[in-house]
Structures are given as C-alpha cells and as structure tokens.
C-alpha positions, 0 to 999 in steps of 0.5 A, spaced: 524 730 596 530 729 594 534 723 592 540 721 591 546 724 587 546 720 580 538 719 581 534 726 580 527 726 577 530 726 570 534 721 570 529 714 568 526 719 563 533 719 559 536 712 561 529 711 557 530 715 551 537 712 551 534 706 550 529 707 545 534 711 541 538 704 541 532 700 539 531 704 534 538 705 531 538 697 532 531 697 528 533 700 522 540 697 521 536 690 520 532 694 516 537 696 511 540 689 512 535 686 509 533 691 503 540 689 501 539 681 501 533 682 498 535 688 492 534 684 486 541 689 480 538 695 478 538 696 471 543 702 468 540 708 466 540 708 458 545 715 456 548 719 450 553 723 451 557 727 446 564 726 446 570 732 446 572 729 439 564 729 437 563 723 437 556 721 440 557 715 446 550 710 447 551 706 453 546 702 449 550 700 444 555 696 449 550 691 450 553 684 451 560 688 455 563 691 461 562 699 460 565 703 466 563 710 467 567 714 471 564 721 473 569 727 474 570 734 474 577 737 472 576 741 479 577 735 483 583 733 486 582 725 486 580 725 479 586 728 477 589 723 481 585 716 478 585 718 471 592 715 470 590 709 474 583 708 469 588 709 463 591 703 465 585 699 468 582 700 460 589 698 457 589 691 462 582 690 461 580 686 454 575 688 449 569 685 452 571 692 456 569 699 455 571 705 459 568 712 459 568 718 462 562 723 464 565 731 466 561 735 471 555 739 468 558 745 472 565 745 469 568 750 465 568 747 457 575 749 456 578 747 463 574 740 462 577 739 454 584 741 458 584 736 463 581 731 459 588 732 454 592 733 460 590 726 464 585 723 460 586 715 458 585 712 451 577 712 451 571 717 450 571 724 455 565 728 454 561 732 459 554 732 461 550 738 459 543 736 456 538 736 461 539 736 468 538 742 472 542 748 473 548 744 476 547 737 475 547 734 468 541 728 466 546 723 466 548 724 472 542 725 475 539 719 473 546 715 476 545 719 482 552 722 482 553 726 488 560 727 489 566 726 484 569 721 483 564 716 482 564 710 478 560 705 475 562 698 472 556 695 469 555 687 467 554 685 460 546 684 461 545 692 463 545 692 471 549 695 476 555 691 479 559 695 482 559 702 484 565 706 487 564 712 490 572 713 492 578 714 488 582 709 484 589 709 485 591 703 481 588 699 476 588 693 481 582 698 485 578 696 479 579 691 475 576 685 480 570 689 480 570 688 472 571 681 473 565 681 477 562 683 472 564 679 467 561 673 471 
C-alpha cells in the first residue's frame, strides 16, 4: 500500500506537472525569439508638447534627424541623476541630433520647472499634460512609458532605434544608440 520513501502516490503527477511547466516556459521563450527576429521597426508616435518657455516641440518637424526623448519626473531619483549626462550627450551629438525631455503628467507644475532649471540640458523640457488619463499623460501613454527614466532614440525616417528603460549615466551610455540611429 505503501511505496517507498520518495515514491508516494503524488510524486508522478508533480514530476509531471514540473515537466510540463519546463516545456511551456521552453515554448514561449521560442516564441518571443522569434517575434524579435521577424519585428519589423515600430514607427514613432507623433506629439506635441509645450515646452516650459512656451515653445510648441512636434516631433514631426524633426524629420530627417535623431530626436532622443527622454522621460522624467522630478520625484525620480535616477532622473535626477541623467540629466547632466543627456546634457553632455546633446552637446557631443551634432546637429543631426535633437534632444527633448518629457515630465511625468502627475508632477507638481512648480517642482517640475524647478528641476528643469536645476538640472535640465540646453534643450526643450516640458510636461506631459494634454490628454491621457488621470495620471498618464497621451504622450507617454502612446510611447508606453511605464516607468521613469525612459528614453527613446528615434532614426531620421521616424521609427524607434533604441529604447532605454534605464538611467544614463554618461553620455558614452547613449551615444552608440544615437549612432545606431543614424546608420
């Protein structure tokens, strides 16, 4: 009635389950493989955004150079953090090379405009407020922009080269993305 130690009744189902859990597991990471092989470049999502000094940025107006948009927030630590390596990224990178900065919908207008003098590069800062949700603003809803810093470096025919969902340190950490791009 009894087997022995290490053979009950439950362990063919377990050593069963755990086998099919590792062919599944198996089965989907082939899948994901592949959709990255076969991913043809996404297009960027065209925005405007108003800028602290009042000035309206269009991505579409960029067309034919790289823009890097960068997202922050002025709570966020790492973004605090990146911004004097981006600053130095846009000074290295040329004139094909357009750099803007996207604040979080849910900062505080006067926190955000402080950060931005603080810490901000030579080029355009704004926030994201129009459209959206309650928290989210439109822009970075349609870039899908879960978390800050994230940044976008988009090619000079308008699809996505490079997203970087970690902080920049140094202008070294984003300027072979740019170069990428520019290829």
């Amino acid at each position: 009635m009894h087997g022995r130690i290490g053979y009950g009744t439950r362990t063919p189902w377990l050593l069963g389950a755990l086998l099919l859990a590792v062919v599944a597991v198996l089965g989907i990471w082939s899948w994901l493989e592949r959709q990255d092989q076969d991913e043809a470049p996404q297009n960027a999502v065209p925005f405007e955004l108003t800028t602290f000094d009042g000035e309206t940025f269009r991505l579409a107006d960029h067309q034919g150079k790289v823009v890097v948009v960068n997202f922050w927030a002025s709570w966020c630590e790492p973004c605090v953090k990146e911004m004097p390596a981006l600053a130095e990224a846009a000074a290295q990178a040329g004139d094909d090379v357009v750099f803007v900065g996207v604040g979080a919908k849910t900062d505080h207008e006067d926190k955000a405009r402080e950060f931005a003098a603080i810490y901000g590069g030579d080029y355009p800062l704004g926030r994201d407020t129009v459209g959206g949700d309650r928290v989210t603003g439109q822009i970075q809803l349609d870039y899908g922009v879960f978390a800050f810093p994230s940044t976008f470096v988009i090619a000079p025919d308008g699809t996505v080269s490079a997203i970087l969902m970690t902080p920049i340190t140094t202008a070294a950490d984003i300027l072979p993305y740019i170069e990428d791009a520019r290829a």
